[in-house]
Each structure stands twice: as C-alpha cells, then as structure tokens.
C-alpha positions in Angstrom: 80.4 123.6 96.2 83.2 123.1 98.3 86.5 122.6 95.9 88.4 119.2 96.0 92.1 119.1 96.8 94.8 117.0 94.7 97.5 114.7 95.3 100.3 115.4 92.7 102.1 111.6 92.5 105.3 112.3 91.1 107.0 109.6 89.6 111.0 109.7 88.3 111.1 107.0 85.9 114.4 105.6 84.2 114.5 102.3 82.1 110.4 101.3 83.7 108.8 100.1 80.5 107.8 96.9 82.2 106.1 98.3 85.3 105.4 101.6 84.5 101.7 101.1 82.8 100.7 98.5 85.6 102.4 101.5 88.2 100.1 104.2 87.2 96.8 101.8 86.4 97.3 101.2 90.0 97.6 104.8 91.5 94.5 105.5 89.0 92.4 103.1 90.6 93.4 104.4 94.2 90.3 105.9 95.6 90.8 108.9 98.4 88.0 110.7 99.5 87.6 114.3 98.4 90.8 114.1 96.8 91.8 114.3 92.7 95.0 113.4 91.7 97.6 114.4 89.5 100.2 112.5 88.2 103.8 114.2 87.6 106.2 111.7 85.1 109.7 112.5 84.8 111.4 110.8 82.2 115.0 110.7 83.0 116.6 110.2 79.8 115.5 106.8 80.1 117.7 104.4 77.3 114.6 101.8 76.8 111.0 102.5 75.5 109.7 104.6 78.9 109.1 107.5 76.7 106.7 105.4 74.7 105.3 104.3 77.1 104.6 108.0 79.2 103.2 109.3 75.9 100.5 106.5 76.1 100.0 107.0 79.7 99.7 111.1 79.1 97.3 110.4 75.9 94.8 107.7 77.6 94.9 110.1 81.2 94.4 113.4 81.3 95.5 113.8 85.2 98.7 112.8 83.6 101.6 115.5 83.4 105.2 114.5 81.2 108.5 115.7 81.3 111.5 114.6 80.4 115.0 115.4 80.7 117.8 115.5 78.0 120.4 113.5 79.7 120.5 111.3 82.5 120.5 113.2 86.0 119.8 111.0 88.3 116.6 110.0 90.5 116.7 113.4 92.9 117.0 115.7 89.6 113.8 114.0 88.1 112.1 114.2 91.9 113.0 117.9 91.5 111.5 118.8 88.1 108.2 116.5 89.2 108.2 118.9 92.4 108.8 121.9 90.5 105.5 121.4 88.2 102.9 119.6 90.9 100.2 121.5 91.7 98.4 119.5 94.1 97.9 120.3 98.2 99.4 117.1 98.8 102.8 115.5 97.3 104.0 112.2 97.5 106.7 110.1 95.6 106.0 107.2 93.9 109.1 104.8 92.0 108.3 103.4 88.9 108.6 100.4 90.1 106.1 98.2 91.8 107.9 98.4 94.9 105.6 100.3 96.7 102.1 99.8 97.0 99.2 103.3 96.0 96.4 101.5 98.0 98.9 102.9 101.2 98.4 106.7 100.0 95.2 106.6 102.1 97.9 105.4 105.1 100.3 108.6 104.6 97.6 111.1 103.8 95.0 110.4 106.6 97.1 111.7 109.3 97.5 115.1 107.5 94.0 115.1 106.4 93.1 115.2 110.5 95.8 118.0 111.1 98.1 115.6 112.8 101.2 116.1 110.9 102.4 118.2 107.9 104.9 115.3 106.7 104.4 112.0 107.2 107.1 108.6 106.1 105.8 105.3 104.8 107.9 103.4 107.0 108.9 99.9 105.6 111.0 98.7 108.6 107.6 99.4 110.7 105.8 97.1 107.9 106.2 94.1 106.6 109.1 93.7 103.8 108.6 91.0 101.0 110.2 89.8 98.0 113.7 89.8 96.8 116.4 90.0 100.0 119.0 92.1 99.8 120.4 92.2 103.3 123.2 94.7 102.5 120.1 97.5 101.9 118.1 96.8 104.8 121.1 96.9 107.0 122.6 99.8 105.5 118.9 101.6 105.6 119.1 101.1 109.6 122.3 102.5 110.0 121.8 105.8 108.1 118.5 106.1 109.8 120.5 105.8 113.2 122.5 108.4 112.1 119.8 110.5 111.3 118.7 110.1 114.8 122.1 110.7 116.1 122.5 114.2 114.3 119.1 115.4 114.5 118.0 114.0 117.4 114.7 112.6 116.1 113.5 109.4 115.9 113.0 108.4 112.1 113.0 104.4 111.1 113.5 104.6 107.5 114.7 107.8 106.5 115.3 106.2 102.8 112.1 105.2 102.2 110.7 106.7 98.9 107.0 107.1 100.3 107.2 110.8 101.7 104.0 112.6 101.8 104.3 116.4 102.4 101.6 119.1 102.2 102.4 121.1 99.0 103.6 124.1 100.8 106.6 122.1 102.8 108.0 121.2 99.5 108.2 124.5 98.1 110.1 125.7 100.7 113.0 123.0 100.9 115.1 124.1 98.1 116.6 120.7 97.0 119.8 120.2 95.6 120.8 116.3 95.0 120.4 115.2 91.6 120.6 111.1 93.0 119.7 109.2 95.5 120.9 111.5 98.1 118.0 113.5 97.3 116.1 111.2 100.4 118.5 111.9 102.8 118.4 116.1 102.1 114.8 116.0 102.2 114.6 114.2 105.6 117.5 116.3 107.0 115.9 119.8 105.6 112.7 118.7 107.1 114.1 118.6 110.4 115.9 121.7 110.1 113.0 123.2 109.7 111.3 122.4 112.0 108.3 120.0 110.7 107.6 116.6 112.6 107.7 113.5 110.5 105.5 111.0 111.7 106.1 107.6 110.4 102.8 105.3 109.3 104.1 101.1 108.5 103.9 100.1 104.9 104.1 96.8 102.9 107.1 97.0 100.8 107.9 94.9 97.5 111.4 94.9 97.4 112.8 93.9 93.8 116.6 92.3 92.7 119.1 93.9 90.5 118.1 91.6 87.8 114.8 93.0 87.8 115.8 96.2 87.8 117.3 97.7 91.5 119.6 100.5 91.1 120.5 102.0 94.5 124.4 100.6 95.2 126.0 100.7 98.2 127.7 103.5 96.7 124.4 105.3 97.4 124.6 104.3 101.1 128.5 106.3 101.0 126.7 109.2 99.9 123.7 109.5 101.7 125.8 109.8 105.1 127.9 112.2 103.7 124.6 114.1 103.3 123.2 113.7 106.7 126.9 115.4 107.6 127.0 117.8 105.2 123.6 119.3 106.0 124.1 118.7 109.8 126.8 121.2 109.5 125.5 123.6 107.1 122.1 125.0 105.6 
C-alpha cells in the first residue's frame, strides 16, 4: 500500500489564546487527498495563556508537535525551530491568527502535487482582501514586492505573504537566519537565488487591526528592504 505524504503546518504563535484553538480546529478539519498532516507549534515565549492552550491542542491531537522557546525571539526564530522539527514532504506556514484561511492549502499544494512548481505563494494582492484596512501595510506590501522584482528580476505580488508552501527538501536547504519578520523577505530572496520558481495561486485574506492583535509595524517594512539588499548583495 502506497505510503501517504504529510504536510507539516507550522505555526509561530505569540500572545494567540483567542484564535489559536479555533486556528488549528480549522487546519484539522482541512481535507487533502492522500495527504496527513502534521502540525508544528512554536511557542514564542508567549506572555498570555498560549502555552495552555498548545498543551491542550498537543493532548486532544496527536498530529500535534510543541515547542517552545525561553524568551521572546521573534516570528522568523519560531518559523525556524517549526522548520527545523517538520517532517512532512510539504511545508507551509500558518499565523496563529485567523488571518489566513486552511481550506486554501488545497490552492498552494495542488500545483506541486501535479509537478508544476516546487514553491508556490498564496498571493493576497491576487485575492480578495477583507476585514480591518490598514492602508499603510498594503501599500508598503507592494512596494517591497516591486523591489523584489527590481533586484531579482522576478515577478512576485506579495512577497510578504505568510502562506508559502515549499516541498520539504527546498526548506532544508535555505539556511535561514532572521529571527523577525524579515524572515519573509530572506526566504523569498534565497528562493530566487537558488534557483526555484515561485508561482503565485490568489487567496482570501482576513486582515485583522492592532487592537485585535496585528504586530507587523512599519518598522518591519524598514527592515525587510534592508533584507532584499542585503541578500541581493551577498549569500
């Protein structure tokens, strides 16, 4: 009997008691044909009652994986250890949040499924973007995807976007480095480097206010081009 392959979900979590449970209920109830799937939590120090939370989630599942870090890191430090301990064939990430919809996984992993692509980008500016609008993020999301297609001279949309699926094997080999949010823009520009074609798939996208929990800054936005620069240059 043939074997199935898995989808390691990993998800960085810091301060998601409120969504978390209804988060991974959803990519539970996700149903991909011929494909398991294993969830990867990474607790980032997380200062409200996450952990309890996880621990549930890890005792009522047993496709659920937990670990946790000692301090706060950041979100590309907790992306790093989920990488690091996924098993699957297929990786995606997944916020702790409800930003992002799991019904889409069958969107990102369908082209890699049929050999069309090794890496392929939930695009949100391709979708449809609802809920809370914060105009200095979608903006700022364009711009450093322009850049990206300045430097690297292919055409990405959203090169922020958190929904990046990636057969296991193109993971491995990246050798991440960014403990925050410019772990998306090292990813994408590493990818290129490399060699792999991201195809880009449209997405719905949920987007959520700082009162309800946003973290990403403009601040972010600083860094992430100094990314795209920094491994323009160098390796």
């Amino acid at each position: 009997m043939k074997k199935n392959k898995v989808l390691s979900v990993v998800i960085p979590v810091y301060n998601e008691e409120k969504t978390l449970s209804i988060l991974v209920k959803r990519v539970q109830e996700v149903k991909i044909k011929g494909i398991k799937k294993q969830i990867v939590i990474v607790n980032d120090a997380s200062t409200d009652d996450s952990e309890k939370v996880i621990e549930s989630l890890s005792r009522k599942y047993k496709n659920v994986l937990f670990f946790k870090h000692k301090k706060n890191m950041g979100k590309g430090a907790a992306v790093r250890t989920g990488f690091k301990n996924a098993t699957g064939d297929f990786i995606i990430i997944q916020d702790g949040d409800l930003e992002y919809d799991p019904n889409e996984f069958n969107l990102l992993l369908s082209p890699i499924l049929k050999g069309k692509a090794k890496v392929v980008y939930g695009s949100r500016v391709l979708g449809k973007i609802k809920g809370f609008n914060i105009p200095s993020h979608y903006y700022g999301n364009l711009f450093l995807s322009f850049v990206t297609r300045l430097l690297y001279h292919r055409r990405i949309t959203d090169m922020e976007t958190c929904y990046k699926m990636m057969v296991s094997e193109v993971v491995k080999s990246l050798n991440l480095k960014s403990d925050k949010f410019d772990i998306e823009p090292e990813i994408t520009a590493k990818l290129i480097k490399k060699g792999y074609i991201i195809m880009e798939v449209p997405i719905t996208y949920n987007s959520r206010s700082f009162k309800e929990g946003k973290k990403i800054t403009w601040k972010d936005g600083l860094k992430a081009l100094y990314v795209l620069f920094k491994y323009w240059i160098f390796d």
